[in-house]
KEDO-312718 format. One record per residue (C-alpha): y, z, x; residue in one letter; residue number from 1. Coordinates in steps of 0.05 Angstrom, whole numbers. Layout:
! residues N
Y,Z,X,A,NUM
...
! end
This chain:
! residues 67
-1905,-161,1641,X,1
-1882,-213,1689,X,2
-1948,-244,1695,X,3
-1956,-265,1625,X,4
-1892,-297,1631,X,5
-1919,-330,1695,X,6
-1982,-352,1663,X,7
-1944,-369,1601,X,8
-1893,-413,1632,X,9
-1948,-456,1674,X,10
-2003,-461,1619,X,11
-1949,-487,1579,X,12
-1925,-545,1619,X,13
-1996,-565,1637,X,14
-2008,-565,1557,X,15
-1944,-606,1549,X,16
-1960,-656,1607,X,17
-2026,-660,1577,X,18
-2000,-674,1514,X,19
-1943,-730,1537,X,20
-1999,-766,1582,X,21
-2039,-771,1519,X,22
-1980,-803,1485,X,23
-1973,-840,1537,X,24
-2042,-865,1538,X,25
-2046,-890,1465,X,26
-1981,-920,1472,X,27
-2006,-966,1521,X,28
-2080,-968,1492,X,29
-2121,-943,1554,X,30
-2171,-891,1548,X,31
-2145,-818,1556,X,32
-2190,-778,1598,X,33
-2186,-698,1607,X,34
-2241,-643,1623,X,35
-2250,-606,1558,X,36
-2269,-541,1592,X,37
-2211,-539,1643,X,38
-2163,-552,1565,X,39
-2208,-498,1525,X,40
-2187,-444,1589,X,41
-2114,-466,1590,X,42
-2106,-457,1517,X,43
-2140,-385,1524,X,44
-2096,-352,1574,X,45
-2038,-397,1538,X,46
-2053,-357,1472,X,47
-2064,-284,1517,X,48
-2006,-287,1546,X,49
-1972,-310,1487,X,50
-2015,-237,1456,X,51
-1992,-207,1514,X,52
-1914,-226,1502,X,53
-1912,-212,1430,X,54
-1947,-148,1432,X,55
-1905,-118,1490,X,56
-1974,-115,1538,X,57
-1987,-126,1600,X,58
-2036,-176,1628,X,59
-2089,-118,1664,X,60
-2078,-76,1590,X,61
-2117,-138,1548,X,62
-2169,-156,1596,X,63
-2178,-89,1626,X,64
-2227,-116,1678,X,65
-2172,-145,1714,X,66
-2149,-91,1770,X,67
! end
């Protein structure tokens, strides 16, 4: 149960960080680079954990291929 907190708290700041640079970027009208695939996975195991919170489960019980 700790874990999704773990993973929750870290996927969130990257999101927010992500999300102030890109604030910061328009602001100052430079061009706002990021790896799409690197965002997509962060926003899945954001949202899991999130599951994972919410639903009272741990991490290994909602991807059970995870020992």
């Amino acid at each position: 149960m700790e874990v999704n907190y773990l993973i929750l708290g870290f996927t969130g700041l990257f999101l927010v960080g992500t999300l102030f640079h890109y604030k910061y970027t328009q602001r100052k009208g430079t061009a706002f680079r990021y790896k799409p695939i690197t965002l997509l996975v962060v926003v899945v195991l954001f949202l899991m954990s999130l599951y994972g919170i919410i639903t009272g489960k741990a991490y290994n019980e909602i991807l059970p291929f995870i020992r």
